[in-house]
C-alpha positions, 0 to 999 in steps of 0.5 A, spaced: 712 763 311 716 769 314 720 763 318 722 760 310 724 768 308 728 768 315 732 762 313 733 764 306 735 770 308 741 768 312 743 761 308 744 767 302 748 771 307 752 767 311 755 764 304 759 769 303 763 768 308 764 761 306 765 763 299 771 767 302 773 762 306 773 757 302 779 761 297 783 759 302 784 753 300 780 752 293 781 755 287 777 759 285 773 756 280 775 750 282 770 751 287 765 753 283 765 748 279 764 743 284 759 747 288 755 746 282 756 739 280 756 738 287 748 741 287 747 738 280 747 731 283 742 733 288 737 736 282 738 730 279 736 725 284 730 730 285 727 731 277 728 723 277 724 722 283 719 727 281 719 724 274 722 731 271 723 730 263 729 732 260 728 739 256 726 738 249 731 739 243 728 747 241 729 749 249 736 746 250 740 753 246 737 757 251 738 752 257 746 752 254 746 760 255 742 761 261 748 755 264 753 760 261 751 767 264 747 764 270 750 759 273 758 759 270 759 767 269 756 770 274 758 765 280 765 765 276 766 772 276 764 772 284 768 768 286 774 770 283 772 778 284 772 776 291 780 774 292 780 781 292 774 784 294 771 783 302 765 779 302 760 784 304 762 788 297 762 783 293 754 781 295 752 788 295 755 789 287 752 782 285 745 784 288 746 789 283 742 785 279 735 789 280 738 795 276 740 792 270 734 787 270 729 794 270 733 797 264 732 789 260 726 789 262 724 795 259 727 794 252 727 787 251 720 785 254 716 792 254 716 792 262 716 801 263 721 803 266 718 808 270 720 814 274 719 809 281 724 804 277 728 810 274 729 813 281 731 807 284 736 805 278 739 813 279 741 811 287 743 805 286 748 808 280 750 813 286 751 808 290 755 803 285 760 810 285 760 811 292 763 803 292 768 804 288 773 808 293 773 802 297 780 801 296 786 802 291 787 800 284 787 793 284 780 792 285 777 796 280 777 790 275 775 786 280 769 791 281 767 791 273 768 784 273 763 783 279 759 788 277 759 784 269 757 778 273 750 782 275 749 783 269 750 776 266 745 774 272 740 779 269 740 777 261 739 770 263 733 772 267 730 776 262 732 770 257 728 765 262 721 770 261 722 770 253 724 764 252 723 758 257 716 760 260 713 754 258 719 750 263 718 747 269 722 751 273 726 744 277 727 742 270 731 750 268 734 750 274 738 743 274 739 743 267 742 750 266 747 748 272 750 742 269 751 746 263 755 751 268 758 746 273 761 742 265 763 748 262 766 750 269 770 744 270 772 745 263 775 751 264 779 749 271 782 744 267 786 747 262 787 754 265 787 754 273 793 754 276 793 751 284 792 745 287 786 744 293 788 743 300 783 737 302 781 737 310 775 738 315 773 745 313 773 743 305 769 739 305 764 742 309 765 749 304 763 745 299 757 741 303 754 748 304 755 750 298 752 744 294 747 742 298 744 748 302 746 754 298 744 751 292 739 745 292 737 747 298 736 754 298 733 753 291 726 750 293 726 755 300 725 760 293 720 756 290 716 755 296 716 763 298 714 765 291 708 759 291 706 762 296 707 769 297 707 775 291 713 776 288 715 783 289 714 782 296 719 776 295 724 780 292 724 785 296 724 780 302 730 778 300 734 785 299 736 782 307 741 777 304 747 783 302 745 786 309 746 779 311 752 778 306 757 785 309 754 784 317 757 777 316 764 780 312 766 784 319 763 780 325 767 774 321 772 776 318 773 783 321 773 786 314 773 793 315 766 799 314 768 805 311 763 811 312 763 811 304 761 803 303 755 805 309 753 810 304 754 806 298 750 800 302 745 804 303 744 807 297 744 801 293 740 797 297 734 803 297 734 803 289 733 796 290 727 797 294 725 802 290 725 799 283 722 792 286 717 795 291 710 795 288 704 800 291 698 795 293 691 798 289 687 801 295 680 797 296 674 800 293 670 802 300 663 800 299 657 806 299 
């Protein structure tokens, strides 16, 4: 199990990397779009051999929505952000995602918002705010737009406990990112810009990218939560941001700030603080 976290941990983390690196000779949601069309075909094959039926027509509106913030916003806003963000930076905004998850949860599924969870979302706010020094103007928008992009991750997992509990969770995953890769593709074509500079290296981003990064590492996370409890899961994979900036400077020599250390640490505590769950203490016999 521990070696199941560790390599998941570091697929995550690694992809930033890859995801920078491959701007270089993508567009931006071109990539995207390919990533997950590429992964889609790899989800595809697996339902069908499983034998994974098609959703239902009354789930198909909240699989359309959930293909819309999860798989197109979220990785689009990622990976435009990061043409002007380093990759450390826009994996620790996107693992912001536990903040705004607390704050659904606690209004949209009557999940309490306690002082734990409360403190936890405070540090990771002083955190974000910490973060937002990192460089001058130019970047403010592709913070919020990072940062925007967390959010549409967190509504679209409150919107999978409301609405498609009953779902296979192969059959959500596959379905939901069709939609995206679709509604990606669509949008690359009538409004980007730039062309793709086809060779060795864009080949294998798009490979990690599709097959490991996203079908891959997929059944890597639903094997770690059948097999473990979810909080420690969560908490477990806090290491992919860590992972995700280590990467940014030892890769791509992208530079530490004392502030971003400050910001990294803060966020990643809130994160801890909101997901950490304290195990009951066993009765002692008399």
């Amino acid at each position: 199990m521990n070696g199941a976290i560790i390599l998941l941990c570091l697929i995550w983390g690694m992809n930033w990397v890859i995801m920078k690196e491959a701007l270089q000779v993508f567009p931006p949601v071109l990539f995207t779009a390919y990533r997950f069309v590429l992964g889609s075909i790899v989800l595809l094959s697996i339902a069908y051999f499983k034998k994974i039926p098609i959703p239902q027509r009354k789930d198909w509106k909240w699989i359309i929505l959930g293909g819309i913030l999860q798989t197109a916003l979220f990785n689009s806003a990622i990976q435009i952000g990061m043409q002007f963000l380093s990759a450390g930076l826009s994996s620790v905004l996107s693992y912001s995602m536990p903040f705004w998850l607390a704050i659904m949860a606690h209004f949209l599924l009557g999940e309490k918002l306690t002082l734990r969870k409360m403190a936890g979302i405070t540090m990771g706010i002083l955190g974000l705010v910490a973060l937002l020094n990192v460089s001058d103007g130019g970047a403010w928008w592709a913070i919020s737009l990072t940062l925007a992009g967390a959010v549409a991750w967190a509504f679209s997992s409150v919107l999978v406990k409301l609405k498609l509990q009953h779902c296979d969770t192969l059959q959500y995953t596959t379905w939901q990112m069709v939609v995206g890769a679709i509604l990606l593709s669509i949008y690359s074509a009538l409004f980007e810009h730039g062309i793709v500079q086809w060779g060795f290296n864009a080949v294998g981003y798009l490979l990690y990218n599709g097959v490991i990064a996203s079908a891959l590492a997929f059944f890597l996370w639903t094997y770690i939560l059948s097999n473990t409890e979810a909080g420690k899961a969560s908490i477990s994979v806090l290491a992919v941001p860590i992972i995700g900036v280590l990467a940014g400077v030892i890769f791509l020599n992208e530079p530490l700030y004392w502030n971003t250390i400050m910001g990294i640490a803060l966020i990643l505590g809130g994160i801890w603080l909101v997901n950490w769950h304290r195990k009951p203490l066993e009765s002692k016999g008399t």
